[in-house]
C-alpha positions in Angstrom: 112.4 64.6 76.5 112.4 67.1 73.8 108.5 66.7 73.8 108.4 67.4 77.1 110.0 70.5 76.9 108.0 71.7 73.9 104.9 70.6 76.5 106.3 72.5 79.0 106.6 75.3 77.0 102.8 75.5 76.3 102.3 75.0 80.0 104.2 78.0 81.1 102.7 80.5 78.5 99.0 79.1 79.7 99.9 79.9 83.7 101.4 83.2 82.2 98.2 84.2 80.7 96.8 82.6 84.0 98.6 84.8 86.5 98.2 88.1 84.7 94.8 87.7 84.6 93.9 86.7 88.3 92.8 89.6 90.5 94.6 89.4 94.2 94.2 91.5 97.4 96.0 94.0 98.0 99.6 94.0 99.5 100.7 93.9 102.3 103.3 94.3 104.7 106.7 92.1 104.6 109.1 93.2 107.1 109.4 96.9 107.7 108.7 97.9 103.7 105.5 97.5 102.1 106.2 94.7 99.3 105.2 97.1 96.9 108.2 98.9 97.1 110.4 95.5 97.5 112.2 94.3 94.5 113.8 91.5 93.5 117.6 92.0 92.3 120.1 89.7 90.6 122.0 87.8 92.8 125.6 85.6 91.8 124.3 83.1 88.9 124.8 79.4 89.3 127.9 78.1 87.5 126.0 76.0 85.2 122.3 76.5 83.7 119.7 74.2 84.2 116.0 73.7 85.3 114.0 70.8 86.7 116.8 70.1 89.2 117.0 68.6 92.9 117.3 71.5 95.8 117.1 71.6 99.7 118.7 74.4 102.3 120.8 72.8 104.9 122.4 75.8 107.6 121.7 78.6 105.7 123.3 77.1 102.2 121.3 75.9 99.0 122.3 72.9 97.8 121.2 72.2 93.8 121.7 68.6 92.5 121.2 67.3 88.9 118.3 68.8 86.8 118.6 69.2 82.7 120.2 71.6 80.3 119.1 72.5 76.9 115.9 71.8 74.2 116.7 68.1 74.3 116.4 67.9 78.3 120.0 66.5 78.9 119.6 65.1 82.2 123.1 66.5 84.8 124.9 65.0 87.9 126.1 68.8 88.7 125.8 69.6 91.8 126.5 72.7 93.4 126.3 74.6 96.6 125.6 78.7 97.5 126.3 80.3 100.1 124.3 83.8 100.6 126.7 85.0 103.2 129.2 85.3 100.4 127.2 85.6 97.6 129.2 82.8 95.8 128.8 79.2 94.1 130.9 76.5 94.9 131.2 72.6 92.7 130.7 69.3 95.4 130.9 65.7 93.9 128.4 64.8 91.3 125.4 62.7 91.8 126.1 59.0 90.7 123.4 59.1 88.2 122.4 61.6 85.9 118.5 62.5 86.1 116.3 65.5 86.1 112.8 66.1 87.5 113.3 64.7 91.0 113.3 66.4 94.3 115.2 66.8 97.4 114.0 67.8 101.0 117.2 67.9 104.4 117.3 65.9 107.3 120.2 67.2 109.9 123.1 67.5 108.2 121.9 65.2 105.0 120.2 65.9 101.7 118.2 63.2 100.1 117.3 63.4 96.2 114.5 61.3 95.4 113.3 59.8 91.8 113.6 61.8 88.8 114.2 60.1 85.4 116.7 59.7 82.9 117.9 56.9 80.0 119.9 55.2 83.0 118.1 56.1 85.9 114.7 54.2 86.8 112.6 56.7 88.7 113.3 55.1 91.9 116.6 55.6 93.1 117.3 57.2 96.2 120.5 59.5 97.4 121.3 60.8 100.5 124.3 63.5 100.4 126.0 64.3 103.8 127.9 67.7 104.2 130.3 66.1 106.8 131.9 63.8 104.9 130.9 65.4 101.4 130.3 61.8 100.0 126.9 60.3 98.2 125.4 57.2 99.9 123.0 55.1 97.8 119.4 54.6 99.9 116.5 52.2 100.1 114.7 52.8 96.3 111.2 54.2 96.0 108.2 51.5 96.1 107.7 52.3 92.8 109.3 54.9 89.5 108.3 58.6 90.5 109.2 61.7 88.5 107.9 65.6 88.8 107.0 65.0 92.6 107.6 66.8 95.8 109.6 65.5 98.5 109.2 66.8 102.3 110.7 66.0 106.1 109.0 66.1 108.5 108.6 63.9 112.0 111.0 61.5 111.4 110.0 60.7 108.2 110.6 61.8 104.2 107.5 62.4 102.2 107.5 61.5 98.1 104.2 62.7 97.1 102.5 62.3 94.0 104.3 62.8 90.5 104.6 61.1 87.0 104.4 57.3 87.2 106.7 58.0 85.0 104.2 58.9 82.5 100.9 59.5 84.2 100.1 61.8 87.3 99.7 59.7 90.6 97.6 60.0 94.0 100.5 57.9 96.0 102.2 59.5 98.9 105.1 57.2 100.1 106.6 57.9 103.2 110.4 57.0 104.5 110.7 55.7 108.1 114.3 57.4 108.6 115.1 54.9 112.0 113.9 52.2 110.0 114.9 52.7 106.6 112.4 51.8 104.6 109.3 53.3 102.9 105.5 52.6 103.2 102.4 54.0 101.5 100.4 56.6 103.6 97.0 58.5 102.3 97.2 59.3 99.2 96.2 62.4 97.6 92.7 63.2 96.9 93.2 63.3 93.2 96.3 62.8 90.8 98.9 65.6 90.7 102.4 66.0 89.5 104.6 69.1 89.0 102.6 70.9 92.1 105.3 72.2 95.0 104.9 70.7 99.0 106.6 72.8 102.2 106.2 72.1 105.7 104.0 74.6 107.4 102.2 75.0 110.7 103.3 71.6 111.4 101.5 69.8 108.6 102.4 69.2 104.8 101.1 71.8 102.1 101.1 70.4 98.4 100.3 73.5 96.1 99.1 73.9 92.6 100.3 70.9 89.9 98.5 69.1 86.9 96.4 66.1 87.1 96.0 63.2 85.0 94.2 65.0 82.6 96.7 68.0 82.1 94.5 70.8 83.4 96.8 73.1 85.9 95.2 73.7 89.1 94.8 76.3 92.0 94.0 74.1 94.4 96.2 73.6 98.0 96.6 70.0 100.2 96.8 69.7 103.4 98.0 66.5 104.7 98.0 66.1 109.0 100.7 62.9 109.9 99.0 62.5 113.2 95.6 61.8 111.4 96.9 60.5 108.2 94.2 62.6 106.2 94.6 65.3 103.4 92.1 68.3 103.2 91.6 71.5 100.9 93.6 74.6 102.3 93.3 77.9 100.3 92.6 77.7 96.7 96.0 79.5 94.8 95.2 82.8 93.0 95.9 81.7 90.2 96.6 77.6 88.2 100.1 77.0 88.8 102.3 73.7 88.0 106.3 73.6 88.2 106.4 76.6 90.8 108.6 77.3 93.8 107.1 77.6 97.3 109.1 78.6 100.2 107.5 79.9 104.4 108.7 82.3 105.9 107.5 82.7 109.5 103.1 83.1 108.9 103.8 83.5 105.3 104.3 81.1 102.1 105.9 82.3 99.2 104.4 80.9 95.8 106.7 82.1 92.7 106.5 81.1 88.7 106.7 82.8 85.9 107.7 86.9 86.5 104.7 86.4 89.2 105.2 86.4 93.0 102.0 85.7 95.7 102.3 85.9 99.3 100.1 83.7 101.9 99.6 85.1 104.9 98.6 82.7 108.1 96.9 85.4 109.7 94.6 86.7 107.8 94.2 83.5 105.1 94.9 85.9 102.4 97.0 85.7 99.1 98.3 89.0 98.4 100.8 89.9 95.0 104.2 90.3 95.5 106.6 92.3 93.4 108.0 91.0 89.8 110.9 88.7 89.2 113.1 90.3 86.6 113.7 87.0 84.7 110.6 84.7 84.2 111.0 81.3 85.0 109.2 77.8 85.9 110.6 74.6 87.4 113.0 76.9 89.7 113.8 76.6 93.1 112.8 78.8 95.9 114.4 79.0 99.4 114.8 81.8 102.0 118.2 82.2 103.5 119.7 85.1 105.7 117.1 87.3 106.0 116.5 87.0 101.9 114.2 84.6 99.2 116.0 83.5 96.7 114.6 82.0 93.4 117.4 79.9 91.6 117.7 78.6 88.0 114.5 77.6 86.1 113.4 77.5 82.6 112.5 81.1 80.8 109.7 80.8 78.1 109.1 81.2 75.5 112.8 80.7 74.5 112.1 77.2 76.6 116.0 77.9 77.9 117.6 77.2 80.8 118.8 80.0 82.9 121.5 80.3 85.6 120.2 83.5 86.8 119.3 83.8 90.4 117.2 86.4 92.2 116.6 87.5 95.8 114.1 89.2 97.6 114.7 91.0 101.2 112.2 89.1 103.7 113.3 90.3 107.1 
């Protein structure tokens, strides 16, 4: 794991040089302030630092599960909930298993955390947290060991696309019949990706940005339709970007690594640059939440530390 840090290192100071680099339109409008004169400020840090960790929004709270801690890439079963309304952090029960590197997407009233990998975990277990009863529940494992991906809901079904197998990118998107509890294989990407981010939006699933097989990071954009079971190109990125966080808001999509911030607008199919994150980070999350984006945790280069520091940005 410690290599894959020092990789991951060398990763985020190329999509640095990447992102300062790219030249984007102009910006525009977000809310009633022009996002040039937006900022993002600190918001109440999480208890514990970490990066590479599990997240999904369920009635306006973030919920973070497991991720890793330090050079050596400890993997965590922390798991931890924030609530904007109060600016505060507060511990649940920890995951069963420790892993880092999976991902999480809600369903109602349940979270599900999907592969990641650790010296105990396999890569293909399955947990489904309910914020009733505040227990874990073990689910149906992956088809097969998946790390680095991107989970998604979305018509009755939980998307695990792409990711490490656990040691080369894949094309597989496996998709979780929730009424019938099992998972099958649907299209699969049109080329190998891991690391790259995936958000519902306009109906359809959007997979953003990751590395393929080869290593190289990429601009490009996915667009997968469930009622046609296809994937086509949507709007190249400004900029090659793996481990980012991608949020929508309304007609726009949020894109944020690094100290950079893009915004996608529906309307007119444009990126435009958003303002600067005070902390620099990769492999953070990113979800909006009354009326504000927030980016949580992540890994800050080039110390290649974990950080606890979370930042929002007014939206509405």
């Amino acid at each position: 794991m410690a290599k894959s840090r020092r990789i991951k290192l060398a990763v985020g100071l190329l999509a640095v040089a990447a992102l300062a680099a790219v030249p984007v339109a102009a910006s525009r409008t977000t809310g009633s302030e022009p996002v040039a004169k937006l900022h993002w400020s600190f918001a109440a840090p999480m208890p514990h630092r970490r990066s590479y960790a599990a997240s999904a929004e369920i009635k306006g709270k973030i919920y973070v599960a497991a991720g890793m801690v330090g050079n050596t890439g400890t993997p965590l079963t922390i798991f931890e909930r924030f609530d904007p309304s109060h600016d505060s952090w507060s511990s649940l029960q920890p995951l069963p298993v420790a892993f880092s590197a999976a991902a999480a997407t809600a369903v109602g009233d349940r979270m599900w955390v999907v592969g990641g990998n650790s010296d105990v975990a396999n890569g293909r277990q399955v947990f489904s947290y309910d914020i009733r009863t505040r227990h874990w529940r073990r689910e149906a494992s992956l088809p097969a060991p998946r790390t680095n991906l991107a989970v998604v809901a979305l018509g009755g079904k939980i998307y695990a696309i792409g990711g490490l197998d656990p040691v080369r990118a894949s094309r597989t998107v496996f998709a979780y019949q929730l009424a019938k509890h099992r998972w099958t294989s649907v299209a699969p990407l049109p080329v190998t990706l891991q690391g790259m981010a995936a958000v519902v939006f306009h109906g359809r699933i959007w997979a953003l940005g990751g590395a393929d097989r080869g290593g190289a990071i990429l601009r490009s954009t996915w667009i997968y339709d469930p009622h046609t079971n296809r994937w086509q190109a949507g709007p190249k990125l400004p900029a090659p970007m793996e481990t980012l966080g991608v949020a929508t808001v309304g007609q726009r999509l949020y894109a944020v690594l690094e100290s950079q911030t893009f915004i996608y607008d529906a309307a007119t199919r444009r990126w435009s640059r958003g303002p600067t994150l005070e902390v620099p980070r990769h492999a953070l999350a990113l979800f909006p939440a009354d009326g504000r984006l927030y980016a949580i945790g992540g890994c800050v280069v080039p110390q290649l530390a974990d950080s606890a520091v979370v930042e929002s940005l007014p939206i509405a």
